[in-house]
C-alpha positions in Angstrom: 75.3 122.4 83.2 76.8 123.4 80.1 80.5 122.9 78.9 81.5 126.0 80.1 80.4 125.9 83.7 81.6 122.3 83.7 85.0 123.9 82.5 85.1 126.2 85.5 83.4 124.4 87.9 86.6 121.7 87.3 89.0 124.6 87.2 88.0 125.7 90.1 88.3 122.4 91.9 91.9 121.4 90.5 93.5 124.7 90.2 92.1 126.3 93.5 91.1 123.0 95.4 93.2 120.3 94.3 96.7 121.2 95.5 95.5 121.6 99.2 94.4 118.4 99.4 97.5 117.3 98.1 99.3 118.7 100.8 96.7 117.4 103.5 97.7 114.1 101.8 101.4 114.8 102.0 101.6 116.4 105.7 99.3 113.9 106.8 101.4 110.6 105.6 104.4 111.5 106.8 103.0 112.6 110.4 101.0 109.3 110.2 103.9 107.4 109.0 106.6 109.4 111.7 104.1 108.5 114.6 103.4 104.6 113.5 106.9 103.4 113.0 108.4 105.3 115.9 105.7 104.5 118.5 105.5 100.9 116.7 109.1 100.3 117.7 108.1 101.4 121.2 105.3 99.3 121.8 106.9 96.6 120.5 109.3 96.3 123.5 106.5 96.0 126.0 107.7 98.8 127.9 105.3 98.8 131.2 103.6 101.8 131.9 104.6 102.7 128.7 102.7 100.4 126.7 99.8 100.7 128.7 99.9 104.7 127.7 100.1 103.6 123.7 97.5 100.8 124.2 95.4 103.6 125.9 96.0 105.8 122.6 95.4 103.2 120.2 92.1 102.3 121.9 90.8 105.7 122.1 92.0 107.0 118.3 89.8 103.5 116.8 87.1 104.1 118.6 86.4 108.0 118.2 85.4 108.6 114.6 88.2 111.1 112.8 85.5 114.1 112.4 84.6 114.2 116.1 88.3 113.9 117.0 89.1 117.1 114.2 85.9 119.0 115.7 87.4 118.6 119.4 91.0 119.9 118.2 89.4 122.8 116.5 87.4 123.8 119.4 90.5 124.0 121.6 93.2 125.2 118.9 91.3 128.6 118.5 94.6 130.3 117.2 95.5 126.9 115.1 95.2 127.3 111.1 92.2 124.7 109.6 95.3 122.9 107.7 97.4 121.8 110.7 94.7 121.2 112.6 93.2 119.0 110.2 97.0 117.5 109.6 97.1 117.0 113.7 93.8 115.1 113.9 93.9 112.8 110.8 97.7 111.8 111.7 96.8 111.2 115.3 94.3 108.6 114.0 96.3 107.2 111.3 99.3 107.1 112.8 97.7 105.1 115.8 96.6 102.5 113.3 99.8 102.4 112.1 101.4 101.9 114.7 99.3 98.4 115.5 100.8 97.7 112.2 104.5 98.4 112.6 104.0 96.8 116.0 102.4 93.6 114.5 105.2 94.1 111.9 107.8 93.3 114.9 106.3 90.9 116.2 106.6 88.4 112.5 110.5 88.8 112.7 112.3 86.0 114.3 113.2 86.1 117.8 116.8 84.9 116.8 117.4 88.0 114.8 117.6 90.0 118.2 119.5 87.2 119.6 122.2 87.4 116.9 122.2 90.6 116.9 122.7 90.7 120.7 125.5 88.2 121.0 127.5 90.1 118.8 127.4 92.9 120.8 125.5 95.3 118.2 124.0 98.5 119.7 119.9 98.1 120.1 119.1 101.0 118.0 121.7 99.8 115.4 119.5 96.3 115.4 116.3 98.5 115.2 117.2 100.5 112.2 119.5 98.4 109.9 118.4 94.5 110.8 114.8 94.6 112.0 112.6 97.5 111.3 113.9 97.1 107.2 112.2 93.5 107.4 109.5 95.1 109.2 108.6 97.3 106.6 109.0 94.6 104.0 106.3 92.8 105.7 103.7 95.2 106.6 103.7 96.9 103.2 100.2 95.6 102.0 98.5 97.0 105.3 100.1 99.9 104.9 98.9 100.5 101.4 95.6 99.8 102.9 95.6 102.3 105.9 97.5 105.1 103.7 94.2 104.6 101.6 92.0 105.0 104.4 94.3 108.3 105.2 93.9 109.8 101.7 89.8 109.0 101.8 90.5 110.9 105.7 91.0 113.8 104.4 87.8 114.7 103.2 87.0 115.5 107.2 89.1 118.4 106.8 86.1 120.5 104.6 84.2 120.5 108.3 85.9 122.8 109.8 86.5 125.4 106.3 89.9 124.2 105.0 90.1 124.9 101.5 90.6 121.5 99.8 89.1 120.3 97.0 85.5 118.9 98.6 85.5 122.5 100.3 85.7 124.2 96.6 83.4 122.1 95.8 80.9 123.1 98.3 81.2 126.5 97.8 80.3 126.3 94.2 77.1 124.7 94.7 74.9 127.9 95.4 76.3 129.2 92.3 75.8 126.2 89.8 72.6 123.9 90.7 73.7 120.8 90.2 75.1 118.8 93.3 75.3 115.3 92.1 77.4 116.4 89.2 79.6 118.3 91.0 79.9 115.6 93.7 80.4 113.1 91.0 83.7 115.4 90.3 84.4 114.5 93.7 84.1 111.0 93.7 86.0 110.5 90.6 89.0 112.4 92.1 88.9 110.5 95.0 88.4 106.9 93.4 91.2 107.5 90.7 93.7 108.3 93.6 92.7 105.7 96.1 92.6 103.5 92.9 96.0 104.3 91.8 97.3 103.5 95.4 95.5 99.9 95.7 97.2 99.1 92.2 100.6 100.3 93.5 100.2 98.3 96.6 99.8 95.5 94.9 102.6 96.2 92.6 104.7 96.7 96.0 103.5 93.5 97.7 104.1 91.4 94.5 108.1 92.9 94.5 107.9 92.3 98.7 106.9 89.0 98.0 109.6 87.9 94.8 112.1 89.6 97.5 111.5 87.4 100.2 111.4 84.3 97.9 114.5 85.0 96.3 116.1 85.3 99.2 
């Protein structure tokens, strides 16, 4: 391939490919994040019926691999755009691990922080939102740098069904330039340097979580 076609072939990729995938990132975490801390919350309270219903959920978003999950949304969502159905699917999954997090997240904060709360007479969603669920997200920040990971990798499932990311681009340049593993390598670069940069700010994050919860 010669510096030219390397030159397009990576225009291509970033200028076309590249900001759609940032979106699927973007639409994705915040659905994701949106589903795990609120459904977290609820499962947390060992609601019956209820909890039986998420644990159901959980169960069956873990055990169905993302793609299959994607393939059965785009099969019923005929009218559905290949962006939010891809954004549906991959924060139905995520956001189910997730919410194991945030729920595990609850359960690490002391009992007697409910208690206090409680005997004070504090509202229970005043608790949740200004004394318990800040700790909680002090605490679960390193698995949720992990699982956000796993998210961004995620959305490489979304080039199945035709959405125009930046694997899709990709693709669709390989009839015209005959060099798959070079063009792939493109891909596995992008991909590494942002899952890359997100373990490193993880850690960053956790180290601060951690000075935090010494100093105090």
């Amino acid at each position: 391939m010669t510096w030219e076609e390397r030159f397009l072939v990576l225009k291509t990729m970033f200028v076309q490919g590249m900001p759609m995938t940032l979106k699927l990132i973007g639409a994705s975490l915040l659905f994701a994040l949106l589903i795990g801390i609120v459904l977290g919350t609820v499962r947390s309270m060992k609601i019956p019926v209820v909890d039986q219903i998420l644990g159901a959920y959980a169960l069956i978003c873990r055990g169905i691999p993302t793609i299959i999950i994607l393939l059965f949304f785009y099969a019923y969502f005929t009218r559905g755009t290949q962006f939010w159905i891809s954004v549906l699917a991959i924060s139905m999954v995520e956001g189910a691990y997730m919410m194991e997090i945030v729920k595990g997240g609850y359960l690490s904060v002391d009992k007697g922080q409910w208690e206090a709360a409680d005997s004070v007479g504090l509202p229970r969603l005043y608790t949740i939102t200004r004394i318990v669920l800040p700790q909680v997200m002090l605490v679960i920040v390193p698995a949720l740098m992990g699982q956000i990971v796993m998210l961004v990798k995620g959305t490489c499932v979304a080039a199945t069904i035709g959405c125009m990311d930046v694997l899709r681009r990709a693709q669709l340049l390989l009839p015209k330039y005959s060099y798959p593993l070079e063009i792939y390598a493109y891909i596995l670069v992008i991909f590494f340097v942002m899952c890359h940069f997100l373990t490193w700010l993880g850690k960053k994050l956790e180290r601060t979580v951690v000075k935090r919860i010494i100093g105090d």
